[in-house]
Structure formats: C-alpha cells, structure tokens
N, C-alpha and C positions, 0 to 999 in steps of 0.2 A: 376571173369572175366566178365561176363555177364553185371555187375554192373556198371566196368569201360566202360563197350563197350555201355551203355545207357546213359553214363555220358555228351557225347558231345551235344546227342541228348537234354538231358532237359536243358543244362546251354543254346544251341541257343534258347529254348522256351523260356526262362525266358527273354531271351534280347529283341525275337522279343516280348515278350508281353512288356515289358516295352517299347517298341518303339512303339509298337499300342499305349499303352497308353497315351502318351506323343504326339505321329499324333489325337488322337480323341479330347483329351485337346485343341489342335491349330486349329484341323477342327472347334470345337464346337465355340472356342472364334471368328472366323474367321463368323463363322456365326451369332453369337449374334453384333457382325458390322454391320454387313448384315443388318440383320432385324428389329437393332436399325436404321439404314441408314432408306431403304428404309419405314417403316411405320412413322417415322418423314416427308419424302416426300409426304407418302398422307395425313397426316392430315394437312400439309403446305398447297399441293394444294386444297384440301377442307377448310380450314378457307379461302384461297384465291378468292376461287370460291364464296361463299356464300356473302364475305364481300364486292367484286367489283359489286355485283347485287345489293346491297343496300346503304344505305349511307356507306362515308370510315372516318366517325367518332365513334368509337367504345367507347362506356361509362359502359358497362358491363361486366362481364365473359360471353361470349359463350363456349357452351359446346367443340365447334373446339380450342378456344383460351384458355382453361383450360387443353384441351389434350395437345395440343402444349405446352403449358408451364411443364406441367407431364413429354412428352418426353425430352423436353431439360434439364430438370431436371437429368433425368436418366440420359443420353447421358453424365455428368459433373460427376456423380458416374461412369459410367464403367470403369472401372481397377486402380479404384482410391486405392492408396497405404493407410494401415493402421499402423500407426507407431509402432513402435517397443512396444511400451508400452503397448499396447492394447495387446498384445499377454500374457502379463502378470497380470495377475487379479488383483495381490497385490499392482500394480504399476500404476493399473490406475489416474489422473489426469482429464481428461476432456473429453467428448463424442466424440464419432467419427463424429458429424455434425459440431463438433467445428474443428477438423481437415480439413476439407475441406473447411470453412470460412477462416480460416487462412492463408489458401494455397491459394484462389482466392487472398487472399491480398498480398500473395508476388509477385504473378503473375501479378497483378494490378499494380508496381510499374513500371515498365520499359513504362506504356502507363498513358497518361495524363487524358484522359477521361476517361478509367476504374477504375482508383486510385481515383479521384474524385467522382466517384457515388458508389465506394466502400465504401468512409469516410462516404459520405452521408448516406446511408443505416446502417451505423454502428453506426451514431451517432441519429440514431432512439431509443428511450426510453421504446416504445412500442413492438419491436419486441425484444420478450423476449430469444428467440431461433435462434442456427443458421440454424436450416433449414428454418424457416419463412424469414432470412437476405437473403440465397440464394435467394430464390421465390422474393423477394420484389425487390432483385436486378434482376433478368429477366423481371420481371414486367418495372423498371426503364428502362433500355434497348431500352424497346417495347417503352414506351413512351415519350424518348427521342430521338428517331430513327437511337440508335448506337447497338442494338442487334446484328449486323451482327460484325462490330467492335470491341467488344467486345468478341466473340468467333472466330476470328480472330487474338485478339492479344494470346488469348489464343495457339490455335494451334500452332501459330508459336512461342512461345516461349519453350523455353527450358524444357519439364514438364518429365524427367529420375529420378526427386529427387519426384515427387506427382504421377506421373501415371507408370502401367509398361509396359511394350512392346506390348502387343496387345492391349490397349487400345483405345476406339474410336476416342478420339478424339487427337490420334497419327495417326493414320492411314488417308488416302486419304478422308475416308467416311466425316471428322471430315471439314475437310477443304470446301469441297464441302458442307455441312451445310452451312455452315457458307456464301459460297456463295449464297446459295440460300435464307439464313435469308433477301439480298437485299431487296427481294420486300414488306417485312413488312415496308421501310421507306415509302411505299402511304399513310399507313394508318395516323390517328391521334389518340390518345388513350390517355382515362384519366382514369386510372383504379387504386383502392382503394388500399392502403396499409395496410392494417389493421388487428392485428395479428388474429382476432379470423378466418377471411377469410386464413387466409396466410395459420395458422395450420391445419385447416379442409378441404383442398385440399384433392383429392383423391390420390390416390397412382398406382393407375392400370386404366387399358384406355380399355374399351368398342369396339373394331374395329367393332361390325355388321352396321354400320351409312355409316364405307369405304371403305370396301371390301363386296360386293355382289355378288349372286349367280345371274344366266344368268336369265333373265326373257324369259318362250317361247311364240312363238308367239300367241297362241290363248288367252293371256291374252289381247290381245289389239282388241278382239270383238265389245268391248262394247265403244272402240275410235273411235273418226270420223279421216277421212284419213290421215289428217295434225297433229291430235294430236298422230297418232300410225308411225307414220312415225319420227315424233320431240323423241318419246319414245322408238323407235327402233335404230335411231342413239344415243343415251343417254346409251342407252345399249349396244352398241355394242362399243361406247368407252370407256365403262367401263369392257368391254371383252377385249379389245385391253390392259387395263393398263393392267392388270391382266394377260393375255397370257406375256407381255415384263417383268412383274415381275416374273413368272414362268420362262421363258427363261433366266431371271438374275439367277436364283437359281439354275437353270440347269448347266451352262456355270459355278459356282463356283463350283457344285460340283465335274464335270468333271475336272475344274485342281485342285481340291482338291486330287481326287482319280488317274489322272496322277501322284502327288508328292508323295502319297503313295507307289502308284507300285514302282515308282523309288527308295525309299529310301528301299523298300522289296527286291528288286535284288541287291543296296550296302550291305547289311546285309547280304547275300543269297554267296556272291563273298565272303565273307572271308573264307581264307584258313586255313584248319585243325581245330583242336578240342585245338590241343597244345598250339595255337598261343592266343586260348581265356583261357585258364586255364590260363595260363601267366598274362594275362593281367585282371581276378578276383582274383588272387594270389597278384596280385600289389594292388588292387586296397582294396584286404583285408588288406592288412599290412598299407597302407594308413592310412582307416578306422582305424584300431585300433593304429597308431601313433596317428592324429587327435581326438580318446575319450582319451587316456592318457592326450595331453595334454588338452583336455578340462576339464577334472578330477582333474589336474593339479590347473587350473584355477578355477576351481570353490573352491578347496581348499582356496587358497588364499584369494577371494572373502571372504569366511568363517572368514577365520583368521582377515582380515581387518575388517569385520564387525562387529566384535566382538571386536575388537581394538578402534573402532570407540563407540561401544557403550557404549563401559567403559569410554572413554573420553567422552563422551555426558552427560551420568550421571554424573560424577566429573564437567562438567562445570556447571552445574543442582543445583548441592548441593555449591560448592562455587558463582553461582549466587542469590540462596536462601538466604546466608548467608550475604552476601555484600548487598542485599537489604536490611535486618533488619538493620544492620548495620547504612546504608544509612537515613533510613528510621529515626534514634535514633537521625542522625546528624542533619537532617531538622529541626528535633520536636525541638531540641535545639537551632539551629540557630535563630527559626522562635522565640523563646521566649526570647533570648537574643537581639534581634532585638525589639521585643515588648517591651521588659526593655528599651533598649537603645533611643528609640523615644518618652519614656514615662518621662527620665530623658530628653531627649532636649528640650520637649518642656516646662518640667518645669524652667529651664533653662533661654529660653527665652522667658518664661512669666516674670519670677524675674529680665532678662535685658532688659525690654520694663518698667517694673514699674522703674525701677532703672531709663532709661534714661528719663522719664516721668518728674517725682522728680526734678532729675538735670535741665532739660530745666524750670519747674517750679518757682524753685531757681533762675536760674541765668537771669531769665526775672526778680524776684521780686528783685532783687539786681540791673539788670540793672537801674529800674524802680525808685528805691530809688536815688541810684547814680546819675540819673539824674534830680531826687528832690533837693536832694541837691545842685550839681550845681548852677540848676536856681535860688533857693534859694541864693545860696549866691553872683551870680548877682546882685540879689536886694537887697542885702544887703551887698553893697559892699562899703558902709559908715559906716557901723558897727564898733566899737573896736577892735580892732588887737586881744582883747580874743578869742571874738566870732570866730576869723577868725580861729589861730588859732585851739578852738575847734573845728570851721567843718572840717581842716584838719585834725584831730586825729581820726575824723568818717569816714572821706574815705578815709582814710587809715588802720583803721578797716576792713570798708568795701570789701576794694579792696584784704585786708587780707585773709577776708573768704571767698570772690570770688575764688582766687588761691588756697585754699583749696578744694573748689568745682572743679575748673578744673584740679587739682592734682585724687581726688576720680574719676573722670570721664576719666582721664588719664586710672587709675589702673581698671576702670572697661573694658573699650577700650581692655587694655591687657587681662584683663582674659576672655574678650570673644574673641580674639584671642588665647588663650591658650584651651578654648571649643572647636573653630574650628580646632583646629590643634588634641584634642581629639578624634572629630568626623572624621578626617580623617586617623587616626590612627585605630578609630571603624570599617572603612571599611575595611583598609587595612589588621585587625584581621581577617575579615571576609572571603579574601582571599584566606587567609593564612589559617584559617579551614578547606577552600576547597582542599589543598593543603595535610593539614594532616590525609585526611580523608584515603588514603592510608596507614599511620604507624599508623594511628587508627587498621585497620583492621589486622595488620602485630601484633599488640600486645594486641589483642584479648582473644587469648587464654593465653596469662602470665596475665591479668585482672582477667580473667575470676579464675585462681589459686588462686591467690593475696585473690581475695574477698570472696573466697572459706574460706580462711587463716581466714580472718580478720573477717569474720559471724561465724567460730569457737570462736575466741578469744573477739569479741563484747561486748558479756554480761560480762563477768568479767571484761571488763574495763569500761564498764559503770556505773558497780553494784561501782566498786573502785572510780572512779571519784565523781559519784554520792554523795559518803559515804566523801570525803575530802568534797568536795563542803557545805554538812548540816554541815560537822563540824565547820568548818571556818566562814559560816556564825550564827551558835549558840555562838562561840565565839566572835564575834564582838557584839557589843552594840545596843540597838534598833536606831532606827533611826527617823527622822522627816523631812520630804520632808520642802525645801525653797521655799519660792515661787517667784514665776516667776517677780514679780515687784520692789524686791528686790536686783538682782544680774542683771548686768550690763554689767561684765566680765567674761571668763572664770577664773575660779579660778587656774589652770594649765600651760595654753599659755599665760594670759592677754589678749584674743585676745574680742577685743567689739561685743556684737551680733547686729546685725541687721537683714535686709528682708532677705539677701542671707545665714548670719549667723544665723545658729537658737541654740536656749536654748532644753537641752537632760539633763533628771533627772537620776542620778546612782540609780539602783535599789537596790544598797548594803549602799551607805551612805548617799542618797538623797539629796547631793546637785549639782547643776546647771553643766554643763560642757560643749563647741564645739559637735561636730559631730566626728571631727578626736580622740579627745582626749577620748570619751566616743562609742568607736566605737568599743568595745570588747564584747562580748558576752558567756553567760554562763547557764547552767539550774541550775536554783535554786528551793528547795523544795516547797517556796511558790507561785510556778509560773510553770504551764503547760508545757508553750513552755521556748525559751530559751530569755531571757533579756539581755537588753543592761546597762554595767557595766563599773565604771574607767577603762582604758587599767589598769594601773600599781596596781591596786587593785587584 
C-alpha cells in the first residue's frame, strides 16, 4: 500500500521533469536567437562604424567584415533541418553542406535576383564545396548591394520543409537582420571569390574587439582634457550599449521565467493521481500499438528487400548474359559488313572497267562509222560493188555496235540487280537486329544442340574424311588445263570474261564458272578445305 500511495507522487515527478526539460530546450533555443540576434548587431555596428571613418570602398577582408560574414553564415544554419538520410549511416548520399546549398536553391526560385546569383555561384568551377558556394554567395550579396534582399526573400518565404520552429531566421530576430543588412548597400565592395580564401574562413568569432570592460577613470591621467573627455564619452557609450544589452537579456529572461511558472501551476491543477494513471495507461497502449506496427513494417520492409534483391541479382545475370550475347552479334555483323563492302567495291571496280571498255568501243566504232561514211562520199562515183561492199561493212558494223549496246544493256541490269542486292544487305541487316531477341530465346537449345554435335563431330569427321580419301584414290590422277585453252565453261557454256572468272577443280583439274565449281570439300592432299565440281 505505501507503494501505491507513492505512485502519484513519482508519475507527477516524471511529467514535471519532462516538462522542465522540454521549458529549458525552448528557454535555451530562445536564447541562442537572442545572442545570434544581438552579437550580429555589434559586429554590424562595428564594420559600420570603422568603414564610414574611412573610405566606403572596401577591397579586402576586415577582420569586422569576415566576422560578419561567419555570423551570417551561422544565422543560415541555425535550426536548419537534416534530412532523413543523414540519420541513417548506410544511407548516406551527400554532405550535409550540400543540403543546405540545395535548399537556398529552392528558396531562390520564387525571387529573381536570388535565383540569378545563385546559378552564378553555382556555375563557378572553382568552388569545389558547398560551403565555400554559401560564403561566395554572401560575399556576392555584399557586392552586389542585394544582401538585405536576399535574407529577406529568405524569411519570408515559406522555410517548415528546410528549418524548424525555433529557428532564427523564423523568428522576428531574422527579419530584423535583414533590416538592418540595409545599410551595407553605402558600401562598395570587390572582394575575392576564391576557394582557398572561401575554405580557410574561420569558423568561431573573437568578441574582445566588441564588447569591453568599463575603462576607470584614472586611466585617463596621462590625457589632456579634450582627449579624456572624447575617451570618457566613447566609454560610457559603450557602457550604455552594454547596460540595454543586459537589460534585453533581463526582460527575456523574466518572461521566460513568467511562462515557466505559469505552465508549473497548469501541471500543479491537475486533478487526482487517477486522472494521470489513465492517461499513461493510454498512452502505454498507444506506445505499444505504434512498435507493433512499426515491427509490422519493418517486417515488410525485410521481406521486400529481399524480394528485391533476388530480382536485382536475376536482372544481373540475365544482363550479363544478353551482353555476351550482344556482344557475339556485333562481332558478326561488324564482319559481315566488312565482307559485304569488300565484295561492293569489288564489284564496282569490275562495273567501272566494264563501262570504260564499252565507252571505248563504241567511240572506236563511232569513229570508224564515220570513216566510212565520208569515205564513201568521196567515193560516191565508185562502182555499185564498191558501194555495195561498204554497205555490208556498216552494216557489220552497226551489227556489233548493237551487240555492244545489247552487253551494256545486260550490264545496266545486273548492276541494277547489285543495287537491289545491296539493299536487301541492309534490309538483312535489320532484320539481325530484329532476331537478336529469338537469338537469345534459343540460346540454351544451341547451347544442347552443340553440346550433341562436339559429342558426335569426330566420328563423322573421322567417316567423311575416310569416304572423301577413298573416292578420291579411286578416281584417276589428274592434269590441270590451262588457263588459255578453255574459253567456256565446260558445265553452263557460259564465256569467261572480267566479271566471269576461270576456277580449277581440285579433283579433275579442269576449268569451270564460280557457280558451277562453288562446292567445297577436305581432301587428303590439301589442309584446308578446296574448291571442287558441285556434281563431283
């Protein structure tokens, strides 16, 4: 009983600490505003103050305009969101400075001038990192005199998906920056973009330069009266920032510590022990609905992923495979192509001498033809023999002229029957590409097939081989004819010439076509395999 009777007292400890905890989280974040706020406002008034005493052409980093730029730096990190990936090691992708480049870039789009000195900066070669991209782009800013514009479009656009709720420059502090960035457009500034400056920025800011301790007055002995006097009010407005910055940090922590008390007396008013068992009872069952199913889910997750990986590997191995595949058809195409360009062009070398030939001829027959003519112009008192006979010569003549343009006809065709070859070559070609799909679909019955057939190889070799010596010991020796002799095929009748060539049977050595002696076979007295009669 004692146990139960202690039980209300530790479950309200546990709440109010978790509600300290969660008040000192929002005191604390409430004051890192604060103090990013105001020490942004003195090193502002300090670059300010220094740079209007002197010229307001600035061509260097000052130590004031390198803090400035540090703090605004920060100011663009505080409560910047890190994406979900980043929470998971294995899943990393890209740095966390590349997150927040990215994000000033989607920010950049809704404003014309920020989106423009963002491409700029981006399309730098040299700033190899995005944190140097940020730096380069505040820099741009400064010396374009849109700085203030710039963290202006920022605040007010929409930033719940890149920053989270207390962040600074959600808050008023942010906006009021950005006001105050005004008075950088007096200046003029041409300062360096250059990564190895950009990278070797400091990171942390020095304050003893702008906040100092009270100077007393017997340090001012050894000034004459106008100079302790010019050093007594210098101090005493530098007491004065200094007391309204204390006085700011007072006044926050005062309604800081008002919003405490008050949420300590809501806490403090809830009624009974029952009313909170109740409502950690719920909030247990919750809890343990919500790991079910996230248990649930991560199952799944499992199972898919494992689903997935087997399908990854199987696309793996049938992409492997379709490459070699691939890879067999190229090699082939690419050398049937090399045959095919090797036969065209032979081709029409043989239809350029051919049509050479004919033009030759039929100027030397114009040539004649019109010898005789004139000839028999002038000789057109001649004997009717005469006459006669020169008509029997051109009409000869005109004989084997249409002979010639009959041959020139039929070569006309058959290099019309080449071109329509050659387009038929392509259209094979296609069409390979075509089957290169039931290529791979009948892979594996090949792959059997030759399995079969390199079993069964040598015995029909050894067989064939062993017909092939017998037939040919049976046949008679032979004696090759020569070439100046044979005129014809002895087979087709068909006459050789340039396009017709002469092919010796290796089995009965005489003369034959191309078509007709286009069979081939291994014979004992010959390595490879010889060109033989088809009907032999």
């Amino acid at each position: 009983m004692s146990f139960l009777n202690t039980l209300p007292g530790l479950i309200n400890g546990l709440i109010n600490d978790t509600s300290n905890n969660k008040q000192q989280i929002r005191i604390q974040q409430e004051n890192e505003c604060n103090n990013l706020f105001v020490i942004a406002k003195l090193i502002l008034n300090a670059f300010l103050d220094i740079s209007v005493r002197g010229s307001r052409n600035i061509n260097i980093d000052t130590k004031e305009l390198v803090d400035l730029l540090v703090i605004l730096e920060k100011s663009l990190w505080h409560g910047f969101k890190i994406s979900s990936t980043f929470r998971k090691p294995s899943l990393i992708l890209r740095k966390i400075d590349d997150e927040l480049w990215i994000a000033l870039g989607q920010l950049s789009q809704n404003n014309f001038t920020l989106n423009e000195a963002y491409k700029c900066v981006d399309a730098l070669d040299n700033l190899k990192t995005s944190t140097t991209k940020v730096r380069a782009l505040l820099r741009l800013g400064i010396m374009k005199k849109e700085l203030a514009d710039y963290f202006q479009v920022i605040c007010s656009s929409h930033l719940s998906n890149f920053y989270e709720n207390w962040a600074f420059l959600r808050g008023e502090q942010g906006s009021s920056l950005a006001g105050s960035l005004l008075a950088l457009r007096v200046f003029d500034c041409n300062l360096l973009l250059d990564f190895d400056i950009l990278s070797e920025l400091p990171h942390n800011i020095d304050l003893t330069s702008y906040v100092k301790i009270p100077v007393l007055p017997s340090q001012f002995t050894h000034y004459t009266e106008e100079e302790a006097d010019a050093e007594r009010e210098k101090t005493f407005q530098e007491v004065l920032d200094q007391k309204h910055y204390i006085e700011e940090q007072n006044r926050q922590l005062t309604a800081t510590l008002t919003n405490v008390r008050r949420k300590l007396s809501e806490n403090r008013s809830v009624d009974g022990s029952t009313g909170i068992t109740q409502k950690i009872d719920e909030l247990n069952e919750k809890l343990e609905e919500e790991r079910n199913q996230r248990l649930d889910a991560v199952e799944r997750y499992a199972t898919k992923r494992d689903e997935w990986k087997k399908a990854m590997d199987d696309k793996e191995l049938m992409k492997t495979q379709c490459g070699e595949v691939i890879k067999k058809l190229k090699l082939s195409i690419v050398e049937k192509n090399r045959h095919f360009l090797s036969c065209m062009k032979n081709i029409e070398a043989s239809v350029d001498l051919t049509f050479i030939d004919y033009e030759k001829r039929t100027k030397s027959l114009e040539s004649k033809l019109q010898t005789i003519h004139e000839e028999f112009l002038k000789k057109s008192t001649h004997p009717k023999k005469e006459f006669y006979d020169l008509m029997i010569k051109m009409e000869d003549k005109q004989g084997a002229l249409a002979e010639v343009i009959k041959e020139n006809e039929a070569l006309y065709e058959k290099n019309r029957a080449l071109e329509k070859q050659s387009a038929a070559a392509k259209n094979a070609i296609q069409e390979l590409a075509e089957l290169r799909l039931a290529h791979a679909q009948q892979s594996k019955k090949l792959q059997e097939t030759e399995q079969a057939l390199e079993d069964l190889g040598p015995h029909l070799s050894d067989s064939k081989l062993q017909v092939v010596t017998m037939k040919e010991q049976l046949l008679p020796s032979t004696e090759w004819v020569k070439d100046s002799e044979v005129t014809q095929c002895l087979t087709c009748d068909t006459d050789f010439s340039v396009t017709v060539r002469k092919h010796h049977c290796r089995r009965c050595g005489q003369i034959f076509c191309d078509s007709c002696s286009s069979h081939r076979v291994n014979l004992p007295s010959h390595a490879k395999q010889v060109r033989v009669l088809s009907s032999t």
